[in-house]
N, C-alpha and C positions, 0 to 999 in steps of 0.2 A: 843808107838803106831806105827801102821805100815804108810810106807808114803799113802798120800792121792793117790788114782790112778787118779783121773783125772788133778793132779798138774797142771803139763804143757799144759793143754789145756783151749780153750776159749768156753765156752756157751754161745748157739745161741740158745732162745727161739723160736720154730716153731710152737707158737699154738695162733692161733686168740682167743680174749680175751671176756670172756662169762658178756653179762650185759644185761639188763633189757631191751626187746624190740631188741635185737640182731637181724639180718639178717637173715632168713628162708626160706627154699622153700614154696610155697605157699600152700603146702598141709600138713604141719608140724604146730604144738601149738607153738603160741607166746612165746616165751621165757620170762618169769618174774621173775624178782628178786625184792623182796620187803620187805619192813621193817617193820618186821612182829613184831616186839618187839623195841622200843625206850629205851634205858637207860636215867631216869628222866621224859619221859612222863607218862605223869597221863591221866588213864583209870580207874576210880575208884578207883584204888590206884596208886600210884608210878610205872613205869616199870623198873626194876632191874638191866635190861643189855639189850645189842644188840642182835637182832635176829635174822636174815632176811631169808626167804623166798624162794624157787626158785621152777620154775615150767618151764620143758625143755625137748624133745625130747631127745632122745640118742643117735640124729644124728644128736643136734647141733653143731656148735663148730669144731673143730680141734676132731675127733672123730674117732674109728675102728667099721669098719664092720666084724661082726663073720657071721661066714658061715650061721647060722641059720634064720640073717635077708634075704637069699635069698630059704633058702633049708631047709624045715622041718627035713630033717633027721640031719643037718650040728649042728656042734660044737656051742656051747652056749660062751659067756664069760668068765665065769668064769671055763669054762673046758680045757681051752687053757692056755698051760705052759707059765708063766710072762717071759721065756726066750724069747720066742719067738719078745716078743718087745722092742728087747735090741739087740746090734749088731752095728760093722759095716756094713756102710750104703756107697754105692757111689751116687752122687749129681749130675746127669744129667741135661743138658744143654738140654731144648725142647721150646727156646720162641720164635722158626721160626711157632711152634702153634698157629692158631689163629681159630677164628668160624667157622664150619665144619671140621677142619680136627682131625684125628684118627693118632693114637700109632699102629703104624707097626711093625710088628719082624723085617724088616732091617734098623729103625728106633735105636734100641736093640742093633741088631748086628755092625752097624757101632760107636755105641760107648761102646764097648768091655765088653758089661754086657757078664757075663758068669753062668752055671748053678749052681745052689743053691746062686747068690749073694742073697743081700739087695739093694734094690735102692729107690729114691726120686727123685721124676719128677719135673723140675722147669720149668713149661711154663711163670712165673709173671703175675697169673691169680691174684694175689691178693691185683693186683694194681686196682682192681675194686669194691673191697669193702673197701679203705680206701679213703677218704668215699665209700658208697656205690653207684656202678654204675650198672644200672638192666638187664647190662650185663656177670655179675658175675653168676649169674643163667640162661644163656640163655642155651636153652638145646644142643644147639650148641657149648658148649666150647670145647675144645680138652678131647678126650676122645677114651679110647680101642677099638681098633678094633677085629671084634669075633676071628680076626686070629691071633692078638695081644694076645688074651688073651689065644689062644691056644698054642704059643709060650710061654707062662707065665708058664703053668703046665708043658710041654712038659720039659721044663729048671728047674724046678722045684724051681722057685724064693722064697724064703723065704718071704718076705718083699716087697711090693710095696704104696710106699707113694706116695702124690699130693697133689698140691697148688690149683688143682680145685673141686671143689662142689661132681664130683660123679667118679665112673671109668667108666660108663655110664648111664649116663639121663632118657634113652630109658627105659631102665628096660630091654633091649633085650637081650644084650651079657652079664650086669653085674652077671646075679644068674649063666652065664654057670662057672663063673672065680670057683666060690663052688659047680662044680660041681660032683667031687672026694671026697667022704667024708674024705681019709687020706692025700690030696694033694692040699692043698690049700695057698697062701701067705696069711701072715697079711695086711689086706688092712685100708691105712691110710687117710681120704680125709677132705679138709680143711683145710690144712697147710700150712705156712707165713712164709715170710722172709727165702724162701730158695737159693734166693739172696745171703744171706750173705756167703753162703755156695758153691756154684754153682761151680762142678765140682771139689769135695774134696771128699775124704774119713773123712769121721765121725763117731762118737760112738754114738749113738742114744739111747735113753731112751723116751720110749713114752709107758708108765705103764694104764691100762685103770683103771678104778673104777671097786671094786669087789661088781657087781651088780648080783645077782643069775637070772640063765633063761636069761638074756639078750642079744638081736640080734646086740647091740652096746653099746656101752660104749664112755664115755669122755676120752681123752687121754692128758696128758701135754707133751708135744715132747718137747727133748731138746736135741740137738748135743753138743757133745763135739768135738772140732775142735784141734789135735794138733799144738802146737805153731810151725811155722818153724824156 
């Protein structure tokens, strides 16, 4: 058999963990996960196995936004090549971020992203939902500026991940980021534990659900971090 490729390296789950009553914006359906089937409960007969249940936005969770949740005309999920959410990724340092302030292009440029990277933003927003603090959804978290995000296409970033709720709250600047129907990054939002990672190079694997028509999808993110 051929060797493993990720031998040498350490996995670093980056995906907050989906359960029953999970954490929402407040204009999103409750998330339920429920035991829709008991193995040995008796419902008129015996129940035969485990079954459970789930009922979830496709913007809960460690989740991608496809172009089409901002732009009718924009790419669907399952029409975006699986390449695309795989890649090295560099692991930017942003947790001088804090409520009201915005992702600058010199923000970008002084720590050497360059055109066509991948990157992942760690402000340690996600120190506010373990537990949960309701400031985790304040619409004020750190988040893109319109000129941020025109640096974004301009550079033509593949990949843009985050440890916060949106790449903007507003709804103002988010749908301009899809505004290019052939020029868009993978945007990743909802992501933990990129702490463990902060200011590395990683292999990223963050595969979404092959859900047809869909403006988003569940993602499981995981780095592979070489061993030094």
């Amino acid at each position: 058999m051929r060797p493993d490729p990720f031998e040498n390296m350490t996995m670093v789950d980056l995906s907050l963990p989906i359960h029953d009553d999970a954490p929402i914006w407040s204009a999103e359906p409750r998330c339920i996960v429920h035991d829709w089937i008991v193995k040995g409960r008796k419902h008129g007969s015996v129940e035969p196995l485990n079954m459970k249940y789930y009922c979830m936005s496709g913007h809960q969770s460690t989740h991608t936004d496809a172009p089409y949740h901002m732009q009718n005309f924009g790419d669907k999920v399952h029409e975006i090549p699986l390449q695309r959410y795989m890649g090295w990724c560099k692991v930017l340092d942003f947790t001088e971020k804090t409520l009201g302030d915005h992702y600058e292009p010199g923000d970008f440029e002084k720590r050497g992203v360059e055109p066509g990277d991948s990157i992942l933003i760690h402000t340690g927003w996600d120190r506010y939902i373990k537990p949960l603090d309701e400031t985790y959804f304040n619409l004020d978290h750190p988040h893109f500026s319109e000129a941020a995000i025109d640096w974004v296409l301009e550079n033509k970033l593949d990949l843009v991940g985050m440890d916060t709720p949106s790449t903007d709250p507003y709804l103002e600047d988010h749908p301009k980021i899809f505004r290019e129907k052939d020029n868009y990054p993978i945007i990743l939002e909802l992501m933990t534990n990129l702490d463990q990672i902060v200011n590395k190079e990683v292999y990223l694997l963050a595969l979404p659900l092959n859900v047809s028509e869909a403006d988003g999808a569940w993602v499981r993110a995981v780095a592979f971090v070489p061993d030094d």
